[in-house]
N, C-alpha and C positions, 0 to 999 in steps of 0.2 A: 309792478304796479301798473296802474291807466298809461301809462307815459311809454312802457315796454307793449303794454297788450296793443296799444296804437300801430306801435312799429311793425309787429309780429302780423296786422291783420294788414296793414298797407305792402307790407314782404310779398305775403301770399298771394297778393292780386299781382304783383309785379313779375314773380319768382314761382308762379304757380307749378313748375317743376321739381321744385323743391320740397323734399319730406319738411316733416315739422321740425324735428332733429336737426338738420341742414340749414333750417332758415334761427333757430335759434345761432346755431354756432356762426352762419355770419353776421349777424347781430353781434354777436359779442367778438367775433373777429375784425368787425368793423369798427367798434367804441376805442374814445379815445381816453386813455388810461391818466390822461394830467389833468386830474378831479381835485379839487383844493377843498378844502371844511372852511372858508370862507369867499367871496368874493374875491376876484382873481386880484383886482385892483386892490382890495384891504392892504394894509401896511404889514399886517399879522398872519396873511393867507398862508397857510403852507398845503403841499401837498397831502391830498386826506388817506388814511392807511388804506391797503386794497380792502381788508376784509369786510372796510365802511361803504365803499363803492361797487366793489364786483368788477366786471368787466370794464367800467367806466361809462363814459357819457355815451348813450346810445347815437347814432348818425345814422339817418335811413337813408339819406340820397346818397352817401357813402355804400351803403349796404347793400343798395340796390345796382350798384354799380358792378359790384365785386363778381371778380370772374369764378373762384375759386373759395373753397370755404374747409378750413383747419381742425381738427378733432383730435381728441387722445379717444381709444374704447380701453374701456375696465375689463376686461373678461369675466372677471372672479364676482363684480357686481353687475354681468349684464348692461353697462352705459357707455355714454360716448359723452364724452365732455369737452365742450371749445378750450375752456380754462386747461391750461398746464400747471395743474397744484401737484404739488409733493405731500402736499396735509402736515398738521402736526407731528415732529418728529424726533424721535429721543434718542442719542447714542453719547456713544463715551469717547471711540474712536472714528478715525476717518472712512465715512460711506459713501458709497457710491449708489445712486439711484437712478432709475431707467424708465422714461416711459415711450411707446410707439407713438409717433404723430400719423394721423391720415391727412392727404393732402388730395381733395375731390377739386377737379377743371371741370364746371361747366362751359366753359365756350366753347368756340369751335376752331381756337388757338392753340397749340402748346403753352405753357407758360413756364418761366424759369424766375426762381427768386431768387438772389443775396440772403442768407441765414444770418443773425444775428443775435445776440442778448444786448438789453437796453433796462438796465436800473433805473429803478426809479427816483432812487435814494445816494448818491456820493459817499452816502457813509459805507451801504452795502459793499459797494466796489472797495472802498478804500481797504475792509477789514482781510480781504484778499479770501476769507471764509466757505468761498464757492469757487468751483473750479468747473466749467461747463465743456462738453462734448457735445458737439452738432455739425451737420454737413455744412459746405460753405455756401453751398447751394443747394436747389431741389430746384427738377425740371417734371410739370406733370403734363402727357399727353392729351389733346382735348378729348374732354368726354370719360375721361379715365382716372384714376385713383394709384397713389402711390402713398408708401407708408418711409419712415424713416425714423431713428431712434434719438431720443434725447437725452444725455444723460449731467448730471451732474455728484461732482463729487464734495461732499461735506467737509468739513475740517471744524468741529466741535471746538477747538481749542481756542478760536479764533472767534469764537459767536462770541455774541455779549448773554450776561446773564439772564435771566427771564423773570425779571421783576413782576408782570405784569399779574393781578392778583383779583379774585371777582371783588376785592373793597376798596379796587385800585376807583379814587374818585371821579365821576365824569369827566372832569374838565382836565385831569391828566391821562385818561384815556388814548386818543390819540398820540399824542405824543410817546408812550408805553407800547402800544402795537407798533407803531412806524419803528421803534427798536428791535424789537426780537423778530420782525415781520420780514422775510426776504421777499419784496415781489419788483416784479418787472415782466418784461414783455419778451417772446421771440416772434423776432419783427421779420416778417417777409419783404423784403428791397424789391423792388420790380426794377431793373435797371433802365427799364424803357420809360419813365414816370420817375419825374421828382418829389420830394414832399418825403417824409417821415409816417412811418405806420401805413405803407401801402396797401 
């Protein structure tokens, strides 16, 4: 919307080194994924499902800050996507899924991050249902690009069922996707910088 096309055109003047490509995925490397479907303060606020938010609240002075900016590439569809989605996905037994992260340093730093996964949901964690594989770290040379793999493994047994139905009514929507919906974040830690979602 206006609110991204804003961010996207103030990027460009700051970040004018950056492809379009590039200044999208820190854009959404930079957004903050704890989006509620109602005001934070509401009594009723809960977290809103990813697939309502996307990347989450856009932050430009965040964005424009960021030394380094995060991609998966598709090969088989020619893209590079910031999001690390797995997409909808159907099995019986336990799978295993893989995708390559790119990890691009613009500065003129090295940088090293802390690798993490961060749910968004307590329920996801608790169903024990994912089992993730990720370095503990990744260190990328300034000016240079490193890739690394992500994987996760499924355990079907352990999902909840998939209620979620196109008659499913508005107003239990949310609540229907935040169930069958696995998302969360792999957070880069900068050890040099405090704060969460560096």
């Amino acid at each position: 919307g206006p609110l991204t096309a804003g961010a996207v055109a103030q990027l460009r003047q700051v970040l004018p080194n950056r492809t379009a490509q590039e200044i999208k995925a820190t854009i959404m490397n930079a957004a903050n994924p704890e989006v509620y479907n109602l005001p934070k303060a509401h009594p009723q606020a809960v977290l809103a499902p990813i697939s309502a938010i996307g990347a989450g609240l856009v932050d430009v002075d965040k964005a424009a800050k960021l030394p380094v900016a995060a991609w998966v590439e598709e090969t088989a569809f020619n893209t590079k996507q910031a999001a690390l989605s797995f997409g909808l996905q159907s099995m019986t037994q336990k799978t295993t899924l893989k995708k390559t992260v790119t990890l691009k340093n613009f500065s003129t730093a090295a940088k090293t991050y802390n690798l993490r996964i961060k749910d968004r949901f307590a329920e996801d964690t608790a169903t024990g249902a994912l089992a993730w594989t990720i370095p503990a770290s990744v260190t990328v040379q300034p000016g240079q690009t490193t890739t690394f793999d992500v994987s996760v493994t499924v355990d079907p047994a352990k999902l909840p069922a998939f209620g979620l139905q196109n008659t499913t009514p508005t107003a239990q929507k949310d609540a229907a996707l935040t169930k069958v919906e696995y998302d969360g974040a792999l957070v880069f830690d900068d050890p040099s910088v405090s704060g969460d979602y560096d």
